[in-house]
C-alpha positions in Angstrom: 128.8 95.6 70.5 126.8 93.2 68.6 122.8 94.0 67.8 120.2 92.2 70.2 116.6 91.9 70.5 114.3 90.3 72.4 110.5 90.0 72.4 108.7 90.7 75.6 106.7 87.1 76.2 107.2 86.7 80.0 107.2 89.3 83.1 106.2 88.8 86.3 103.6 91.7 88.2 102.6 91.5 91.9 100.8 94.5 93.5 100.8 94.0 97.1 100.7 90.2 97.6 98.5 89.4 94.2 100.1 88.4 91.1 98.4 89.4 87.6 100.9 88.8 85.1 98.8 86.6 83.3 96.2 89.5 82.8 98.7 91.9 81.4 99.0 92.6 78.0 100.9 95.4 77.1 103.1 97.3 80.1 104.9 100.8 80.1 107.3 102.3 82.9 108.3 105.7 82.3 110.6 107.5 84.9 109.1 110.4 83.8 112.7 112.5 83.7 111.9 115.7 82.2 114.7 117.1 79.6 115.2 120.0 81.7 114.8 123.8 80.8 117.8 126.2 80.3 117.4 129.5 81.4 120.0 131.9 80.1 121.4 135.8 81.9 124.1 138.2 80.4 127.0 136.7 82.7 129.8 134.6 81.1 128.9 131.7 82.6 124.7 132.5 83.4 123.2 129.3 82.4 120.6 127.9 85.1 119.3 124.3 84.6 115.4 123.9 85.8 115.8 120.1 86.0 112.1 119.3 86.5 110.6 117.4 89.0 110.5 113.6 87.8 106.5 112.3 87.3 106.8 108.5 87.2 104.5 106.1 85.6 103.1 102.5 85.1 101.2 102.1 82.7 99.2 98.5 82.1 96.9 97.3 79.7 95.0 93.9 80.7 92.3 91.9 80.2 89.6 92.9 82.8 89.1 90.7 85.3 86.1 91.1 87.9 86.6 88.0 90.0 87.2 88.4 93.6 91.1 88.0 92.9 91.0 89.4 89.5 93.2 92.7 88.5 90.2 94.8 87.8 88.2 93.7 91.2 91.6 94.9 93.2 92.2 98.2 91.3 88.6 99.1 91.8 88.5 98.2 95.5 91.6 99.9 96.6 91.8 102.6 94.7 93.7 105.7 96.3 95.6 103.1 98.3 99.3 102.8 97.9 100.8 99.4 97.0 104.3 98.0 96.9 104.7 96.8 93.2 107.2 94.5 91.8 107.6 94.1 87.9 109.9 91.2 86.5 111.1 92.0 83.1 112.2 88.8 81.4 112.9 86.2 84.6 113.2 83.8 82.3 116.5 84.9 80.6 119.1 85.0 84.0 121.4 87.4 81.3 118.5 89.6 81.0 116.4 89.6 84.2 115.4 93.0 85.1 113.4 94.1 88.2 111.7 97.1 89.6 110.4 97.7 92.6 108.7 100.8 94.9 105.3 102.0 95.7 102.2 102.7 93.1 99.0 104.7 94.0 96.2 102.2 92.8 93.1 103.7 90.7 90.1 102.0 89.4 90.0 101.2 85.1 87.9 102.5 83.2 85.0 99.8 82.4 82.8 99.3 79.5 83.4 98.3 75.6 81.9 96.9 72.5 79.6 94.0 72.4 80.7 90.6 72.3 84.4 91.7 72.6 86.7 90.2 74.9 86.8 93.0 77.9 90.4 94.8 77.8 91.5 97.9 79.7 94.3 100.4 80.4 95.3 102.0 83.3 98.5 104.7 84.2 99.0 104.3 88.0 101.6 107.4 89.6 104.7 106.0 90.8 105.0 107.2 94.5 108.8 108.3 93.6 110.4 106.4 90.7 110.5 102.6 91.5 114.0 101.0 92.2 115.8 99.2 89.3 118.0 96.0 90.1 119.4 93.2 88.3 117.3 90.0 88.6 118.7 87.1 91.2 
């Protein structure tokens, strides 16, 4: 198979019914699949596999946003609330529209920064079990 790369210049990001795509710069979702631990005994065949228990993520990194509607004002205001979360990876590119979907526990950002500096943030929210991947429609 031929190379391929593609820069990341669209997703689409509801949390609950909101929409903040345009507030997201920078997005990570790690399934958080441990490598596992072998554990060895003096049998033949004594190998025993600790697979882990999977610790999903999302993390975002946005531009703060304290208006009523903004990303920061709804992370702050329902924090320790699930929401259903859906992340669009590339809907513009039918070949290459990616989806996931599930649950996220919501957590105030941090808040604060430099002087006269366009207010950014980052948040990791837990994945309330690892979110469901499907090809875009």
């Amino acid at each position: 198979m031929a190379a391929h790369g593609r820069q990341i210049k669209q997703i689409t990001l509801t949390l609950g019914v909101l929409s903040f795509e345009c507030q997201v710069s920078s997005w990570t979702y790690d399934p958080g699949i441990p490598d596992g631990e072998r554990f060895y005994t003096q049998c033949p065949d004594g190998v025993i596999v600790d697979e882990g228990i999977p610790e999903p993520t999302l993390q975002l990194s946005f531009f703060s946003d304290w208006r009523s509607d903004g990303i920061s004002d709804f992370l702050s205001a329902h924090t320790g609330e699930d929401a259903e979360v859906e992340l669009n990876h590339h809907p513009d590119i039918p070949a290459e529209h990616v989806v996931w979907t599930g649950l996220v526990r919501l957590k105030a950002p941090p808040v604060g920064g430099e002087s006269r500096v366009i207010e950014r943030t980052e948040v990791t929210l837990v994945c309330v079990g690892p979110l469901a991947y499907a090809r875009g429609v």
